[in-house]
N, C-alpha and C positions, 0 to 999 in steps of 0.2 A: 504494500500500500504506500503509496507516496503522497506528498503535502498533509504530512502527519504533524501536530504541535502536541506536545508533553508538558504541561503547563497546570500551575497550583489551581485550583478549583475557586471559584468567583459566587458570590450571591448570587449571578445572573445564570448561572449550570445549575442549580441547587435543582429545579423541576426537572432537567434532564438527567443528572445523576440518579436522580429517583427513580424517575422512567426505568432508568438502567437495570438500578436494582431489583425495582420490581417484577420486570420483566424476565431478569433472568433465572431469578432463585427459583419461582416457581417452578422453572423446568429440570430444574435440580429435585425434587422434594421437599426443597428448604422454604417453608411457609408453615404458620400456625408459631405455636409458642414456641420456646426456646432459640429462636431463629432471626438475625442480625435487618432481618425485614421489617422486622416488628419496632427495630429501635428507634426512640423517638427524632434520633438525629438526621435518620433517613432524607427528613423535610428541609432541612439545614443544615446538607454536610459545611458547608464554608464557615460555618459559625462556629459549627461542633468542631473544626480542626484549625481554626481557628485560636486555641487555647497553646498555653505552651506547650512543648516538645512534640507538637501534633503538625502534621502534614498532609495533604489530600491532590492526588494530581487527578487532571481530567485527562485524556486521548481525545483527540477533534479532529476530523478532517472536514474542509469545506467548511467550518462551523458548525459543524454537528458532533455532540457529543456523542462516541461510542463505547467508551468504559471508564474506568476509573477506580483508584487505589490508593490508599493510604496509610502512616502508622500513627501511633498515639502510645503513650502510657500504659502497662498492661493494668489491669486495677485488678489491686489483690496482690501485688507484685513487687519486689524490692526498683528502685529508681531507676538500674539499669536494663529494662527488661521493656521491650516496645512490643505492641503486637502488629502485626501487618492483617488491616482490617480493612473487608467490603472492594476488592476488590474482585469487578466483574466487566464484562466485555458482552456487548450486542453478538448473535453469531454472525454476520458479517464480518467482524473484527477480529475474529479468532482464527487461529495458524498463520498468521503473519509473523510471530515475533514478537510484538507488542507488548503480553504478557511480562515476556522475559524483559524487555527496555525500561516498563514500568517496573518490576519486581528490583530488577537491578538499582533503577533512581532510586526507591522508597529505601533500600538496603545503605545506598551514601548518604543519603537523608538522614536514617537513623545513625549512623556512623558520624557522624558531623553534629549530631544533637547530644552525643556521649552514650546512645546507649549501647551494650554491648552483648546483647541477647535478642533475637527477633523471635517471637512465639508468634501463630497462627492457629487458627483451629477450619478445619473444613470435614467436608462430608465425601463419605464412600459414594462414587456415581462421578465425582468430579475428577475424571481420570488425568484428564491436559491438568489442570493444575496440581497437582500431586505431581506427575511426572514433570512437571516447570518448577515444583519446591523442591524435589528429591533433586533435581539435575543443575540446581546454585546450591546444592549443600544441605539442606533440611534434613534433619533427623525426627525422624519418627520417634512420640513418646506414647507410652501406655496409660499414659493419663492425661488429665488438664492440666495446667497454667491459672493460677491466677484465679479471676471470679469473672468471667465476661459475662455470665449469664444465659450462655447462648448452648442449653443445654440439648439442644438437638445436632448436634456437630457430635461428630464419632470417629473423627480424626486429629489428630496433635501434630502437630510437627513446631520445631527452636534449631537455632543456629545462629552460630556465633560470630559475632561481627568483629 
C-alpha cells in the first residue's frame, strides 16, 4: 500500500478509530463483557492516550483511517511495564506490513517513554497477530499481566524492551 501516514491519533479520528474497532473485534468473537470494545475510551481514544506515558497512532491512506494502535501504563502493574492496547486494522489493510510498522513504532515509543516490558493480551482466532507478536519477540505467558479487565482474552504475551 502506498501514500501511507503513521501519525498520533487526533480528536478528529476518535469516530473513525471506533469504527475500526468496532468493526473489527466483532469478527474476532471479541464482543460482550470482558472485551477492550466495551471500554469507555473507545469514544475518545485521543483523550484517553492522551495522558502521560500513553501513545495512540492512527494508519491513513487518502485520509481515511484504517487501523490503529497504541501503549499506555499496564494498570495493576509496576511503572515499567506498558501494554500494547487496541490495536486493529480494517481487512483491507491487512498483509501489507502495516501491523509490523505500527507494532514496531508503538515498541520505540515505549522504549523512549522508559518502559521496559511491553505486555499484550489477545484472543485465540487472531492468528496474523500472534504470528506478528511471536515474530518481534513476544513470549507467551500462562497467565495475565496486571488488571486490564479484559477478561475475555485467553492469550498473554510481554517482551522486553
Amino acid at each position: 500500500m502506498t501514500d501511507l501516514a503513521l501519525r498520533p491519533v487526533t480528536a478528529a479520528d476518535d469516530p473513525a478509530i471506533a469504527h475500526v474497532i468496532r468493526t473489527v473485534m466483532p469478527t474476532f468473537g471479541a464482543q460482550g463483557p470482558g472485551f477492550a470494545i466495551n471500554d469507555p475510551e473507545v469514544d475518545w481514544m485521543s483523550r484517553a492516550y492522551s495522558a502521560p506515558r500513553s501513545a495512540y497512532f492512527v494508519v491513513e491512506r487518502d485520509g481515511r483511517v484504517l487501523g490503529g494502535g497504541g501503549i499506555a501504563p499496564l494498570a495493576g502493574a509496576t511503572d515499567d511495564v506498558c501494554e500494547l492496547r487496541k490495536m486493529y486494522f480494517l481487512p483491507e489493510a491487512r498483509g501489507h506490513g502495516l501491523g509490523e510498522r505500527l507494532l514496531r513504532h508503538c515498541l520505540e515509543v515505549a522504549r523512549g517513554l522508559g518502559y521496559r516490558t511491553c505486555y499484550l493480551e489477545t484472543l485465540t482466532g487472531m492468528d496474523a497477530a500472534i504470528a506478528l507478536y511471536e515474530k518481534l519477540g513476544f513470549q507467551r505467558l500462562s497467565a495475565p499481566m496486571g488488571d486490564t479487565g479484559h477478561h475475555g482474552c485467553n492469550r498473554y504475551y510481554a517482551r522486553s524492551l
